[in-house]
Each structure stands twice: as C-alpha cells, then as structure tokens.
C-alpha positions as a Markdown table, in Angstrom:
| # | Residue | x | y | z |
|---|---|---|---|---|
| 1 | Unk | 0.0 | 0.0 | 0.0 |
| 2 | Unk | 1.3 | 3.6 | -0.9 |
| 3 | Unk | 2.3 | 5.9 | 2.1 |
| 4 | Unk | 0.1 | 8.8 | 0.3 |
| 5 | Unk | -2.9 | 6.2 | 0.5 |
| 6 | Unk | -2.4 | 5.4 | 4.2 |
| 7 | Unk | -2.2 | 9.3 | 4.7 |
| 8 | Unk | -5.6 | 10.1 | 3.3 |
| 9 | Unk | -7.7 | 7.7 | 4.8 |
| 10 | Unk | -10.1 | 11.2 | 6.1 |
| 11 | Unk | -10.8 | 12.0 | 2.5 |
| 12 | Unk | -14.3 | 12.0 | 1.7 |
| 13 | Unk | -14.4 | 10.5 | -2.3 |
| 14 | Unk | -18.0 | 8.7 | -1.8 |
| 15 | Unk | -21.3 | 10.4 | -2.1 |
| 16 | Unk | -24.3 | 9.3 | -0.4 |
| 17 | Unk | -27.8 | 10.6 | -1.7 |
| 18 | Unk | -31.1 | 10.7 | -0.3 |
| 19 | Unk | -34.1 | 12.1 | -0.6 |
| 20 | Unk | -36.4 | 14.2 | 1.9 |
| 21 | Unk | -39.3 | 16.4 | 2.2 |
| 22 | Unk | -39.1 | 20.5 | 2.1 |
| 23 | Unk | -39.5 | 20.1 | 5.7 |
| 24 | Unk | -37.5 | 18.0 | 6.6 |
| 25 | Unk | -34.3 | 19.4 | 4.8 |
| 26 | Unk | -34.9 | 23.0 | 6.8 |
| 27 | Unk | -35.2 | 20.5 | 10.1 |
| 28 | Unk | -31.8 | 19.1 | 9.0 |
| 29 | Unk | -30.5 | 22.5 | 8.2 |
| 30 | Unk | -31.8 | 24.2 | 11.8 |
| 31 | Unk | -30.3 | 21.1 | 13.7 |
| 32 | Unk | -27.3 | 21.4 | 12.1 |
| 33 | Unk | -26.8 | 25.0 | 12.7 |
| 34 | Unk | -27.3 | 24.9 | 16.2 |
| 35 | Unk | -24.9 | 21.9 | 16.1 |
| 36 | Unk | -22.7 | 24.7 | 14.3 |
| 37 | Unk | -21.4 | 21.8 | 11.3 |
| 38 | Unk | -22.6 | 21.5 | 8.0 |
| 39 | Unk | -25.1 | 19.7 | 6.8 |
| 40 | Unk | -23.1 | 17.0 | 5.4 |
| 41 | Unk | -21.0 | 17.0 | 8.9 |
| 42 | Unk | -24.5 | 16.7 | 10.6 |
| 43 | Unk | -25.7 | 14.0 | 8.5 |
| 44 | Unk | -22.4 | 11.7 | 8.8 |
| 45 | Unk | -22.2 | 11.8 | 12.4 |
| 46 | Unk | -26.4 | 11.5 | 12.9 |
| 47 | Unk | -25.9 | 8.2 | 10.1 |
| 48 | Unk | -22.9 | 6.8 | 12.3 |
| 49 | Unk | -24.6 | 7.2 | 15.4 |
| 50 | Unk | -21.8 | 9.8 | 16.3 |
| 51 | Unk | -22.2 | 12.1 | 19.3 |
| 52 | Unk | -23.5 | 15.4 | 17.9 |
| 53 | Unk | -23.0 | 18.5 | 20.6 |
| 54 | Unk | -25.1 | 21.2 | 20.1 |
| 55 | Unk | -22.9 | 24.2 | 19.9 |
| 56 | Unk | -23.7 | 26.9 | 22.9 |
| 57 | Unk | -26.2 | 30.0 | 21.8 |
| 58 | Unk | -23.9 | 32.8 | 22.1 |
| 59 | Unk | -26.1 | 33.9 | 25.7 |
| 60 | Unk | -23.9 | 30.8 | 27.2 |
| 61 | Unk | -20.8 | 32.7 | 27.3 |
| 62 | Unk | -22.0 | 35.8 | 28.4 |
| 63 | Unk | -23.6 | 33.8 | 31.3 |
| 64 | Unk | -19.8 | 32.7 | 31.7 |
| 65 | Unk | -18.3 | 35.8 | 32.2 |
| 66 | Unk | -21.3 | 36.8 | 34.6 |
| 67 | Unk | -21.0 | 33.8 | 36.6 |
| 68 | Unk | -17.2 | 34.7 | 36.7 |
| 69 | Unk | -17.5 | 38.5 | 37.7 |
| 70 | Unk | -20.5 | 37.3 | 40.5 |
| 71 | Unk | -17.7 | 34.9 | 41.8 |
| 72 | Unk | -15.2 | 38.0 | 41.8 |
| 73 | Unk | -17.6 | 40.1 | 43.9 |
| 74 | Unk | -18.3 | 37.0 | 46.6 |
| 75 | Unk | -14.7 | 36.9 | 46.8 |
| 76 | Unk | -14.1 | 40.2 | 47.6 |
| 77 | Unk | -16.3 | 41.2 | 50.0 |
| 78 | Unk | -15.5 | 37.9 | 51.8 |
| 79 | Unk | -12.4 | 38.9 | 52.2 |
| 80 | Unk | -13.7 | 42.2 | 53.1 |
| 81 | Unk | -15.2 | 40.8 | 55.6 |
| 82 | Unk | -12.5 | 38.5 | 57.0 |
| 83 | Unk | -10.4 | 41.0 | 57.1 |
| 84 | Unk | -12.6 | 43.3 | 59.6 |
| 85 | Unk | -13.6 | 45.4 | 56.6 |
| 86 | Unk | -17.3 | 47.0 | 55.7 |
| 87 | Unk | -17.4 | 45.4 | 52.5 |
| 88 | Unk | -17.9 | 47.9 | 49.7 |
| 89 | Unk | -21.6 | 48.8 | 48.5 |
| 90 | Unk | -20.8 | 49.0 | 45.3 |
| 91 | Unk | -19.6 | 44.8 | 45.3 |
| 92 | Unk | -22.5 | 43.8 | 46.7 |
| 93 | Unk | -24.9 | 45.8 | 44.7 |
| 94 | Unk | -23.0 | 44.5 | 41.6 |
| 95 | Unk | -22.9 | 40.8 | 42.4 |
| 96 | Unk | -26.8 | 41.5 | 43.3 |
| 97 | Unk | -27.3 | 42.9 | 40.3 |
| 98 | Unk | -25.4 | 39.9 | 38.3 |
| 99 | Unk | -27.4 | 37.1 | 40.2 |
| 100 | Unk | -31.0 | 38.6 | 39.4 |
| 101 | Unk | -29.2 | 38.8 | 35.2 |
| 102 | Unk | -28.2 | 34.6 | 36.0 |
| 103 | Unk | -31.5 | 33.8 | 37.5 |
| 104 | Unk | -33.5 | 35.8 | 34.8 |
| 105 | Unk | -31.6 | 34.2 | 31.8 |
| 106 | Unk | -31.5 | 30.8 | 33.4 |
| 107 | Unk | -35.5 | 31.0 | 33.6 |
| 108 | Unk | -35.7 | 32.3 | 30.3 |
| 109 | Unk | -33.2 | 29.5 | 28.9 |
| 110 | Unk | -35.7 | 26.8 | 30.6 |
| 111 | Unk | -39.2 | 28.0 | 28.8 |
C-alpha cells in the first residue's frame, strides 16, 4: 500500500444521496446550525450514530463571564469581611445585580 494512501484515509471520495421532504431538509439544516457543522458533517455523524453537541447559543458565554464576575464580587467582599472590613456597596450591589441577570436568563433558557 502507498504511504500517500495510508495518509488520506479522512478524504471524503464517496457520495451518499437521499431524498427528503421540504420540511425535513430546513429540520436538518436548523439542527445542524445549532450543532454549528454542516449539513453533510451533521448528517455523517447523525448516520454513524456519532455524538452530535449542540454548539452553545452565544447567551452561554455571556452567562460565563457573569458567573465569573458574581464569583469576583463574593470573593471580595469575603475577604472584606474576614479581614474586619465594611465590605464595599458597590460589590455587593453588583454581584446583586449579576445574580437577578443569572437567575433571569436561566428562567428564560428553561421556557
């Protein structure tokens, strides 16, 4: 067997055809976007019985950095506190303010 052969064993050379419904190629389509793949991508892995991971709406990574600036604010006025310190106002309010934005979106997310 040729080395080039053995190298290209990921090349797609076969084409698989099939037929479906106007509805059911914009299904395939939607799924496959909020997979973030292809269609073709989405298809081989749904065929193989591949895992297929929906791709995160872009609202999970703003929850991310929420999450992360709410755990900045707990830490800081706990060690305001630990340290004898009136923690600031304006931590509290903000990691307030950034748990009411997780709750609300988290709600939202689970309509």
């Amino acid at each position: 067997m040729k080395e080039s052969s053995l190298l290209n064993t990921n090349v797609k050379t076969r084409r698989l055809f099939i037929r479906v419904t106007e509805n059911e190629i914009e299904r395939i389509k939607r799924y496959a976007d909020k997979a973030g793949m292809t269609v073709s991508v989405y298809a081989r892995k749904c065929l193989l019985k591949e895992p297929v991971a929906a791709h995160p709406p872009e609202e999970y990574f703003a929850l991310r950095r929420d999450i992360s600036g709410l755990c900045t604010n707990i830490n800081q006025i706990a060690h305001a506190v630990n340290s004898g310190i009136e923690p600031p106002n304006r931590a509290a309010g903000e990691a307030k303010r950034i748990a009411s934005q997780i709750y609300d979106f988290i709600k939202e997310m689970a309509k």
